[in-house]
TORNU-540249 format. One record per residue (C-alpha): x, y negated, z negated; residue in three letters; residue number from 1. Coordinates in pm, whole numbers. Last residue first. Layout:
% TORNU-540249
<node <X,Y,Z>,ala,NUM>
...
//
This chain:
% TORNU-540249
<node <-2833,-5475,-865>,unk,398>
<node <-2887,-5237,-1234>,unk,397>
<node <-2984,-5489,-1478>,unk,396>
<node <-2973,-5449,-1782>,unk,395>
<node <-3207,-5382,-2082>,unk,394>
<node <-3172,-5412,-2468>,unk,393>
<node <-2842,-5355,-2717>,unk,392>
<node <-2922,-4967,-2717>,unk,391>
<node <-2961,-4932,-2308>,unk,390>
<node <-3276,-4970,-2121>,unk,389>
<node <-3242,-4939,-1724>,unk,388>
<node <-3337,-5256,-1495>,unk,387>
<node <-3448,-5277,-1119>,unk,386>
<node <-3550,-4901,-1035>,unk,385>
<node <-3895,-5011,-987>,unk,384>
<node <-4009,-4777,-1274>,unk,383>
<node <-3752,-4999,-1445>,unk,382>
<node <-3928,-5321,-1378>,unk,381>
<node <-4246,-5211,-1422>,unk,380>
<node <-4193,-5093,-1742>,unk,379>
<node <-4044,-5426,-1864>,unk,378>
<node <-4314,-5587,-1716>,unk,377>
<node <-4561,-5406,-1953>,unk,376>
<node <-4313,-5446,-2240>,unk,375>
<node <-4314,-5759,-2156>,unk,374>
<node <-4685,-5803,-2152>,unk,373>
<node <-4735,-5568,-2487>,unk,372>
<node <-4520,-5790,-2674>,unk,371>
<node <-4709,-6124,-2597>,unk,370>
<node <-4533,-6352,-2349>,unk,369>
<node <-4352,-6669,-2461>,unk,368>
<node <-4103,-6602,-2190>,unk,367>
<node <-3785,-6681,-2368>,unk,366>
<node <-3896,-6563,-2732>,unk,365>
<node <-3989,-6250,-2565>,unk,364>
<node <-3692,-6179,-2400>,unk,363>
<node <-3486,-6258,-2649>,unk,362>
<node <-3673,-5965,-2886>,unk,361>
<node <-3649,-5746,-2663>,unk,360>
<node <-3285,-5787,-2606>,unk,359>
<node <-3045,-5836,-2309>,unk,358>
<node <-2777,-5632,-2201>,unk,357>
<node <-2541,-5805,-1978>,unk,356>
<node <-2554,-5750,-1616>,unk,355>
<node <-2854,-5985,-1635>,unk,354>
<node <-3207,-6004,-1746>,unk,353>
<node <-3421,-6352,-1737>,unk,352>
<node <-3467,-6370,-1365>,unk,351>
<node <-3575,-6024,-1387>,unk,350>
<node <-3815,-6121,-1695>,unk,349>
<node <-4013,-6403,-1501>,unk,348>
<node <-4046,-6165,-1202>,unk,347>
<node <-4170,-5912,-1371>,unk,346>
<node <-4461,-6134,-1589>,unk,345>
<node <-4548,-6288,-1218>,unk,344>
<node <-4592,-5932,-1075>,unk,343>
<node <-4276,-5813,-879>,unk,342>
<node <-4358,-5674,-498>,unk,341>
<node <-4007,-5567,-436>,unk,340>
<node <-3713,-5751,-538>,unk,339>
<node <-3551,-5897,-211>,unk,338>
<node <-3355,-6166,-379>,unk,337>
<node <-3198,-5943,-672>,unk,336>
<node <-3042,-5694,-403>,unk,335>
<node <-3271,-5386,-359>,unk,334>
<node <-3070,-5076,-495>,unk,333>
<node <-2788,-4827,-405>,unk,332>
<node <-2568,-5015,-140>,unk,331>
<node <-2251,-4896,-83>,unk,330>
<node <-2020,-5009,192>,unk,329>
<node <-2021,-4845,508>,unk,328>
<node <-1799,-4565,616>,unk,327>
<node <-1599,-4535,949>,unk,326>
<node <-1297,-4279,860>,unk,325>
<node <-1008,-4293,1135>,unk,324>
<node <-944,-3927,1243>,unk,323>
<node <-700,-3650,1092>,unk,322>
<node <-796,-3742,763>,unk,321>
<node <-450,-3723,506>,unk,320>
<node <-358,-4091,609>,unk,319>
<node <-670,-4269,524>,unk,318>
<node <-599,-4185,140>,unk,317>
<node <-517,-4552,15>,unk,316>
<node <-690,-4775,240>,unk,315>
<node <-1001,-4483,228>,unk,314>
<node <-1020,-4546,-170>,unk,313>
<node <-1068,-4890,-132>,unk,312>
<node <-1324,-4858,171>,unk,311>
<node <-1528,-4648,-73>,unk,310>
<node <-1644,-4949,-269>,unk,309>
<node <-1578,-5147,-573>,unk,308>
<node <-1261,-4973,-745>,unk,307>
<node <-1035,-5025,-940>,unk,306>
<node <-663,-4799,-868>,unk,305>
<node <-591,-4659,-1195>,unk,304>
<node <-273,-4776,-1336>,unk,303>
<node <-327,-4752,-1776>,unk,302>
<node <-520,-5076,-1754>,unk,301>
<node <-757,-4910,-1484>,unk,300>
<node <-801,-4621,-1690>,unk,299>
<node <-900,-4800,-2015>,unk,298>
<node <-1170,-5014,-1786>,unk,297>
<node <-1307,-4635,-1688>,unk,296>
<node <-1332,-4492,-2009>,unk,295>
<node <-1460,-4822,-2116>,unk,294>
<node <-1746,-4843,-1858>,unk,293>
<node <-1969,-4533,-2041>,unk,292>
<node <-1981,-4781,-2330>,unk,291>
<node <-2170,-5059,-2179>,unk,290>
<node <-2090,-5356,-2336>,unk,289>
<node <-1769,-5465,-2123>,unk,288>
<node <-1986,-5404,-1803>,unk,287>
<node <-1876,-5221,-1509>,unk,286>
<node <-1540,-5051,-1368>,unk,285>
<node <-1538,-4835,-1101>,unk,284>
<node <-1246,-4602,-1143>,unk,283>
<node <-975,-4436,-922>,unk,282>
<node <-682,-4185,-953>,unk,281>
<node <-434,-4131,-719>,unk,280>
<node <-253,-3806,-781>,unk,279>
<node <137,-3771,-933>,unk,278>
<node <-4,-3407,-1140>,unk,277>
<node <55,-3642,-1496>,unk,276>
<node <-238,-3895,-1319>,unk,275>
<node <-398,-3650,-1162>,unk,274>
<node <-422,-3479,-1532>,unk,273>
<node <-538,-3776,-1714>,unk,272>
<node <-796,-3866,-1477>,unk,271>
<node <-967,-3462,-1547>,unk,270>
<node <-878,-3528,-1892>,unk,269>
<node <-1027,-3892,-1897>,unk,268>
<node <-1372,-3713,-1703>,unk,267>
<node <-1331,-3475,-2012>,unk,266>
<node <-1468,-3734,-2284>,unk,265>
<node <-1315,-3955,-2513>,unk,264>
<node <-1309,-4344,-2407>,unk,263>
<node <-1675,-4303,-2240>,unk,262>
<node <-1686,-4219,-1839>,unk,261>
<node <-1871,-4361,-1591>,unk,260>
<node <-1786,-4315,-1225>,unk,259>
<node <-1387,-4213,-1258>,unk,258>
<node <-1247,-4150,-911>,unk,257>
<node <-989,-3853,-858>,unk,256>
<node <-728,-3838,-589>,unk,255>
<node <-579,-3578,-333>,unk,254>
<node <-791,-3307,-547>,unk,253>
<node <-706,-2906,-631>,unk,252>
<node <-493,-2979,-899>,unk,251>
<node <-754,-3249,-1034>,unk,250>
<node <-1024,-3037,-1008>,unk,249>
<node <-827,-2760,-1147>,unk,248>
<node <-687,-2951,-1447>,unk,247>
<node <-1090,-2993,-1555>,unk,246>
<node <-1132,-2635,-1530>,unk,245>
<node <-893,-2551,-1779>,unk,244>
<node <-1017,-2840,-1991>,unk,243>
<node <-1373,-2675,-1931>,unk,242>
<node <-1265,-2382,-2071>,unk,241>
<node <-1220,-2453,-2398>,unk,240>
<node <-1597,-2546,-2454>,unk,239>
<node <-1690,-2193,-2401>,unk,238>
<node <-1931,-2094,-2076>,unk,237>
<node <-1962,-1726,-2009>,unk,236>
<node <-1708,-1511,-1870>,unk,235>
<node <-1936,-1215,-1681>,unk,234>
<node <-1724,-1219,-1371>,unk,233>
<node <-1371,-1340,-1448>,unk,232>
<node <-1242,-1717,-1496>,unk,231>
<node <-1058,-1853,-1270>,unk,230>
<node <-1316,-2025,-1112>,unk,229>
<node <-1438,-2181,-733>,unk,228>
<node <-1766,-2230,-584>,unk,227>
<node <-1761,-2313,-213>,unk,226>
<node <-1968,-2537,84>,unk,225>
<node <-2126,-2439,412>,unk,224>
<node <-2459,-2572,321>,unk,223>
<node <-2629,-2248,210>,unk,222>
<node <-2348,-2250,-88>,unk,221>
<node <-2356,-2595,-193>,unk,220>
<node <-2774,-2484,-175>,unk,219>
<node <-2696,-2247,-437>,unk,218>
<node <-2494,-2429,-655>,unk,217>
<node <-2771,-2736,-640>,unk,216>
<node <-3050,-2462,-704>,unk,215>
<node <-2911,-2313,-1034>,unk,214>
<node <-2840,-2667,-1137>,unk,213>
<node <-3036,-2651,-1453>,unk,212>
<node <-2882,-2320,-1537>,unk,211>
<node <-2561,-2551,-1593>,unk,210>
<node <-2375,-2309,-1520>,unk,209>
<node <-2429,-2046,-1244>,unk,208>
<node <-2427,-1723,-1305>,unk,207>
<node <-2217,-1438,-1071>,unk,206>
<node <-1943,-1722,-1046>,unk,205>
<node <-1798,-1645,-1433>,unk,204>
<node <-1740,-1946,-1690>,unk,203>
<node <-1560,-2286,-1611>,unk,202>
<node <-1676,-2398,-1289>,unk,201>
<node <-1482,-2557,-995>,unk,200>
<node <-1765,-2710,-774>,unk,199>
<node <-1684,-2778,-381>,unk,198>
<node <-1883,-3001,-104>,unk,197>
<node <-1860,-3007,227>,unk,196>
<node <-2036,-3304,437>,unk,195>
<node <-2434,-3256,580>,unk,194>
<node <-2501,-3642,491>,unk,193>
<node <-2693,-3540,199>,unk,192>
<node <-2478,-3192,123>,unk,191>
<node <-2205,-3503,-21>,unk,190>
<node <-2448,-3706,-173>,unk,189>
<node <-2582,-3443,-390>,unk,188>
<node <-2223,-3312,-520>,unk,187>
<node <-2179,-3650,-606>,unk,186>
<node <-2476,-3665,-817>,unk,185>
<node <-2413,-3330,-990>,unk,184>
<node <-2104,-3441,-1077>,unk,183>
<node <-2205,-3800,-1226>,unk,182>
<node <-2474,-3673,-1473>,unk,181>
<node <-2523,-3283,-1475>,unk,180>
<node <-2204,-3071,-1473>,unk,179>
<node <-2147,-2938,-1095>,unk,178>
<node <-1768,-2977,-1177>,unk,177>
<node <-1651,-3232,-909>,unk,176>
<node <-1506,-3177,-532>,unk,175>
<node <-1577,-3400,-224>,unk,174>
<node <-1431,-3244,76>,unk,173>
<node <-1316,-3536,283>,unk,172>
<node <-1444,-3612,620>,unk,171>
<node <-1580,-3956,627>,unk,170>
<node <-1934,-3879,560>,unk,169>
<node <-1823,-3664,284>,unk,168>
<node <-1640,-3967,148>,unk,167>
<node <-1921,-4193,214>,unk,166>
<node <-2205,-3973,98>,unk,165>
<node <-2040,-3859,-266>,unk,164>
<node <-1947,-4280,-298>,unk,163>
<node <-2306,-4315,-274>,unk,162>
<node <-2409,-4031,-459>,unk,161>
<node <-2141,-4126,-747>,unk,160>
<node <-2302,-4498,-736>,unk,159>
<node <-2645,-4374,-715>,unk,158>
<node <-2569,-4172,-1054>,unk,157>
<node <-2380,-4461,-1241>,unk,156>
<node <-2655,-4691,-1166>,unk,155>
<node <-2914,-4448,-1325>,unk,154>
<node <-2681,-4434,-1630>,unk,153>
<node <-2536,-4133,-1672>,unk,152>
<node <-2543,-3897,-1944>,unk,151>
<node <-2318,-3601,-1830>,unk,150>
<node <-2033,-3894,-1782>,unk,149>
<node <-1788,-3876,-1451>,unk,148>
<node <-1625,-3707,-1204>,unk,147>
<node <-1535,-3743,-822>,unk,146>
<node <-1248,-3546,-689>,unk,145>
<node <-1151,-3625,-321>,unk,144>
<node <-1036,-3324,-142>,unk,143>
<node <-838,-3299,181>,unk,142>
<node <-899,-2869,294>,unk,141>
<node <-676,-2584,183>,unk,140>
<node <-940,-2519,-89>,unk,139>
<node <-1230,-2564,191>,unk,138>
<node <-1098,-2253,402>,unk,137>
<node <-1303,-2073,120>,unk,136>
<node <-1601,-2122,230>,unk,135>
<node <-1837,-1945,-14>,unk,134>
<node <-1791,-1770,-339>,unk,133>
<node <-1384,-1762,-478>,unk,132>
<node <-1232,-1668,-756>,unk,131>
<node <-909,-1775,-837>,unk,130>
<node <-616,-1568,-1024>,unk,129>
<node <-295,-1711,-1120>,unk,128>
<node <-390,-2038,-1206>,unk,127>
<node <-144,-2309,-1238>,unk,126>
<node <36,-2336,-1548>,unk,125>
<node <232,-2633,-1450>,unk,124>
<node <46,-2817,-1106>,unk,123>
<node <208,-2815,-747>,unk,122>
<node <81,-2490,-626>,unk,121>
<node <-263,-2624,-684>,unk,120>
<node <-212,-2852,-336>,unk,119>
<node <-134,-2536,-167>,unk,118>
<node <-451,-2383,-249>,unk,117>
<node <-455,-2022,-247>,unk,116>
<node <-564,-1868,133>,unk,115>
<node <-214,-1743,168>,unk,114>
<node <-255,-1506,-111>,unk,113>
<node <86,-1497,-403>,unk,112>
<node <-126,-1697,-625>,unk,111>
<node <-385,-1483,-618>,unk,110>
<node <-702,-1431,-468>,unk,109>
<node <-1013,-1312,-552>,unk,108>
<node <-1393,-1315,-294>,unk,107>
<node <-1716,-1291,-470>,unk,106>
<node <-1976,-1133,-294>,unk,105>
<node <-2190,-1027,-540>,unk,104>
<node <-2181,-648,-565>,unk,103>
<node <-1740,-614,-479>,unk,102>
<node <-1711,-920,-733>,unk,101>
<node <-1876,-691,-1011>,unk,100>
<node <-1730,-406,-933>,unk,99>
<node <-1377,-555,-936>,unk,98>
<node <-1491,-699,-1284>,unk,97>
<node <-1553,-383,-1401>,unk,96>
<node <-1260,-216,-1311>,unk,95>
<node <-1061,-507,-1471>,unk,94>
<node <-1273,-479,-1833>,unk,93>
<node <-1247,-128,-1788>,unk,92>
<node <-867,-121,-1736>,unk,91>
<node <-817,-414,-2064>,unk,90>
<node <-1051,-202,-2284>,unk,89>
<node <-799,87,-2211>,unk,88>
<node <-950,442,-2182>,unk,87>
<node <-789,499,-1835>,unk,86>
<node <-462,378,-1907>,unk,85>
<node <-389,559,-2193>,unk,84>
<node <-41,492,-2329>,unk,83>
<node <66,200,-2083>,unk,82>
<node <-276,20,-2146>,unk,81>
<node <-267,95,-2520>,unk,80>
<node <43,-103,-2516>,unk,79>
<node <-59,-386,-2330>,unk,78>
<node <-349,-421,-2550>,unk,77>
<node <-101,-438,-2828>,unk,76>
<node <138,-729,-2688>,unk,75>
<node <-162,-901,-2547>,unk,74>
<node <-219,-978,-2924>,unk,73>
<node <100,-988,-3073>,unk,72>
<node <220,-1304,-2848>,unk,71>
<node <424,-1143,-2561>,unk,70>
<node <742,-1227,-2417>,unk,69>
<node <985,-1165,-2676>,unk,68>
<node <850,-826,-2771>,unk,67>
<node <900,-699,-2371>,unk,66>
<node <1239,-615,-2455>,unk,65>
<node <1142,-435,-2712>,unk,64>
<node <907,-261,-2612>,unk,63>
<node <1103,-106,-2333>,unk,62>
<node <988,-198,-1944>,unk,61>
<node <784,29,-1753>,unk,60>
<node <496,-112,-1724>,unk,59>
<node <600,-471,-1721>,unk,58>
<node <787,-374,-1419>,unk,57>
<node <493,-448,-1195>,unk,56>
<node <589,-791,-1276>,unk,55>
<node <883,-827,-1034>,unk,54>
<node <1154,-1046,-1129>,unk,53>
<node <1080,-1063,-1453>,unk,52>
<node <1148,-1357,-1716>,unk,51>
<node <982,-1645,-1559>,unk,50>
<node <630,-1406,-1462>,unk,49>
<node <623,-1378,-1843>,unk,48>
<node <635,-1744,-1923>,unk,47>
<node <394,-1817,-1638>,unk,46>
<node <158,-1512,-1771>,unk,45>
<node <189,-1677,-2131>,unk,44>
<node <116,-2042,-1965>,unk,43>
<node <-200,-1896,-1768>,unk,42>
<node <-375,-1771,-2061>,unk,41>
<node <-326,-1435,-2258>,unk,40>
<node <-473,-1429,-2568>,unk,39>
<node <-636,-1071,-2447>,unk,38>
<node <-505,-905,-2157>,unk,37>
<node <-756,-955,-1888>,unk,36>
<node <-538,-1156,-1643>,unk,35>
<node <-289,-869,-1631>,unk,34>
<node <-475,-716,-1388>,unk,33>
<node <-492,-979,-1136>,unk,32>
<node <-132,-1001,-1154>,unk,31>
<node <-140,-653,-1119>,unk,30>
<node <-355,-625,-804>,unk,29>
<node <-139,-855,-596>,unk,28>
<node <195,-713,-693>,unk,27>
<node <23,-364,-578>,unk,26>
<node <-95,-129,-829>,unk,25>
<node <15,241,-806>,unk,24>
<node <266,299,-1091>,unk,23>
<node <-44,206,-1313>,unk,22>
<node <-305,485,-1155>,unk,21>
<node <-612,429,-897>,unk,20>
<node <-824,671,-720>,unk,19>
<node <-1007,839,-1012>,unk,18>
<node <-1076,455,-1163>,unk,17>
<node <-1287,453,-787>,unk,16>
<node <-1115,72,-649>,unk,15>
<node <-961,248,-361>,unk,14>
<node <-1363,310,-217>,unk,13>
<node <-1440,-77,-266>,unk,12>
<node <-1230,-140,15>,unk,11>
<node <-894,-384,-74>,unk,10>
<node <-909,-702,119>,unk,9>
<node <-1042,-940,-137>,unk,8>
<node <-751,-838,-326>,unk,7>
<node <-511,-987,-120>,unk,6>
<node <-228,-730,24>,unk,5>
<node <59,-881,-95>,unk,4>
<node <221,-525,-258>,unk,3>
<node <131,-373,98>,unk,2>
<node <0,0,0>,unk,1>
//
C-alpha cells in the first residue's frame, strides 16, 4: 500500500478490523490514527512528529524512549494499542470513525494530502487531520475570513451580509464559523449572490452546530460550498474547541475583518491569530458607546486595517484574484432623507435620534409627546429598520 495514499481514497472493504493490523498502516492512516489518543492535541503530535523520522515507528519503538514524548495519558493508551490492538478504545474509536465518514460522505485528509490547504501549512500546530464535506478545491482557494459577535446588532448583521455579498461577488471564498450573529450573516451574503462560502466547525461534520443553522450548513453544501473540522465524527461541541477552530479560520484566510466584536470574545482570537499568522486583519469601527465596537476600535489601535467598505479590503488583497474585482459600496438601509412613509410622531423622533444612544426619557422631554406616543413611534421606527434599542436608549442604524 502507498504510505501517501489519502484516506479518502482507501475502499471501505480495507477498512474490515479483520483486514487491517499495526505494521500495516500507511503514513497517511497513522497520523490519522494517532489523532484519537487521548490528551493528545495537535502540539503533542507536532512534538512527536519532531522527534521521529517516520511515525509508523511509534509502534515499535522502546518505552522508554518513547516516555519523553508522551504526556501519561496518550502514553497508556498507546500502550494498550501496541499490546492488543484490536480491543484498544483508541482502534475502535478510529474504526468507528472511518465508518462513520465512509456512511456520510465525509472526505479526511492529512497533512501529508495534496488537497490540504497550503495557506494552513504556514500556522504552529497546524492540524494534522481535516475533515472535509463538500467542495473541497475551496481550501486551496483565496479566502476572506469574516467574524464577529453572536449577538449582533441588526446593523452589524447587514453589514457582514453586505461585505459577505461583495467579497463573494468579487471572487473570494468568504469563510466564518457558521455561529449565529455576524457568521451566519456573512455566510448568507455570500450563497446570496451565488459566491462560495466555507464554515470551519468545532465538533464532528455528521451534526451540524448551531442546530439553529441546520439549514444554512446544508444549503452551503447544495450551493457548491464546504464544511471543514478537525475534529472526528461524533465530537460534540466543548468550549475549547472553538479556539482551535478559531486559528483555522484564520490559517485558512488571506485576511480577517472584525464586524462587531466586544473586548473579550473569540472574534479577537480569530484577529489575534492573523495577526501572529502575518494576515491582514480588518475592522469596522462604530460608536464609542456601543460595546460590540470596542473589540473592533482595540483592533484598529493595535494595526488593523479600518474599514468602511469592501473597496478597502479589495486595495489591499486585489492581487490574489486573478481578475479585477468590481464591487459596489454597501448600502444596508434607507439613508436618513428617504425615510419611508414616517408618521409625524416618527419623524419628530428620527430627527431627534442619532448614532449616539439616546434615552427614553430625552426623548420625551424633547417632543412633549405622551409615553405611549413615543413608544408608539419608537416601534415604528424599528419595525422600519431605522433605529435598534440598546441599554443607554435607541440608535440609529443609517
Amino acid at each position: 500500500m502507498d504510505i501517501e495514499q489519502p484516506l479518502s481514497n482507501i475502499s471501505s472493504t480495507t477498512l474490515c478490523p479483520e483486514q487491517l493490523s499495526l505494521d500495516e498502516l500507511s503514513l497517511s492512516q497513522t497520523i490519522h490514527l494517532l489523532q484519537f489518543l487521548p490528551g493528545f492535541g495537535p502540539a503533542g503530535f507536532w512534538r512527536l512528529a519532531s522527534e521521529l523520522d517516520d511515525l509508523r515507528r511509534i509502534f515499535t519503538l522502546q518505552p522508554a524512549v518513547l516516555a519523553p514524548l508522551l504526556a501519561n495519558q496518550p502514553s497508556q493508551a498507546l500502550s494498550e494499542l501496541r499490546c492488543n490492538y484490536r480491543t484498544s478504545p483508541v482502534w475502535k474509536a478510529w474504526l468507528k470513525a472511518l465508518e462513520c465518514c465512509a456512511q456520510t460522505g465525509l472526505q479526511v485528509i492529512t497533512y501529508l494530502d495534496d488537497g490540504y490547504p497550503s495557506l494552513l501549512t504556514e500556522i504552529e500546530a497546524k492540524p494534522p487531520v481535516l475533515y472535509c464535506r463538500g467542495d473541497m478545491s475551496l481550501l486551496n482557494q483565496p479566502q476572506l475570513a469574516i467574524v464577529g459577535s453572536r449577538n449582533a446588532s441588526q446593523a452589524g448583521l447587514a453589514n457582514a451580509q453586505a461585505f459577505g455579498k461583495d467579497l463573494a461577488a468579487a471572487g473570494f471564498t468568504v469563510t466564518s464559523g457558521l455561529a449565529l450573529g455576524i457568521d451566519g450573516a456573512a455566510h448568507t451574503g455570500a450563497l446570496e449572490v451565488g459566491g462560495h462560502t466555507l464554515a470551519v466547525l468545532g465538533c464532528g461534520l455528521e451534526t451540524i452546530y448551531p442546530r439553529r443553522h441546520q439549514s444554512l450548513g446544508e444549503r452551503v453544501l447544495y450551493q457548491g460550498g464546504l464544511l471543514i473540522s478537525e475534529f472526528a465524527p461524533g465530537t460534540g461541541p466543548q468550549p475549547s474547541h472553538f479556539p482551535r477552530r478559531n486559528r483555522i479560520i484564520s490559517g485558512l484566510s488571506l485576511g480577517i475583518l472584525v464586524v462587531e466584536a466586544a473586548l473579550k470574545s473569540g472574534s479577537l482570537i480569530t484577529a489575534r491569530y492573523g495577526l501572529e499568522h502575518n494576515r491582514e486583519v480588518f475592522a469596522i469601527p462604530g460608536s464609542i458607546h456601543n460595546p460590540l465596537s470596542r473589540g473592533c476600535h482595540a483592533l484598529i489601535k493595535e494595526g488593523a486595517t479600518l474599514v468602511e467598505t469592501s473597496k478597502d479590503i479589495m486595495d489591499q488583497l486585489q492581487g490574489w484574484l486573478m481578475t479585477s474585482p468590481s464591487v459596489s459600496e454597501p448600502t444596508q438601509y434607507p439613508c436618513s432623507d428617504l425615510a419611508p412613509d414616517l408618521s409625524d410622531e416618527e419623524h419628530r423622533l428620527w430627527q431627534l435620534i442619532g448614532f449616539e444612544p439616546t434615552g427614553l426619557e430625552q426623548l420625551i422631554a424633547a417632543t412633549r409627546l405622551s409615553t405611549g406616543e413615543v413608544l408608539s413611534g419608537l416601534m415604528g421606527l424599528e419595525l422600519k429598520g431605522l433605529i435598534e434599542a440598546y441599554e443607554g436608549g435607541y440608535q440609529r442604524l443609517s
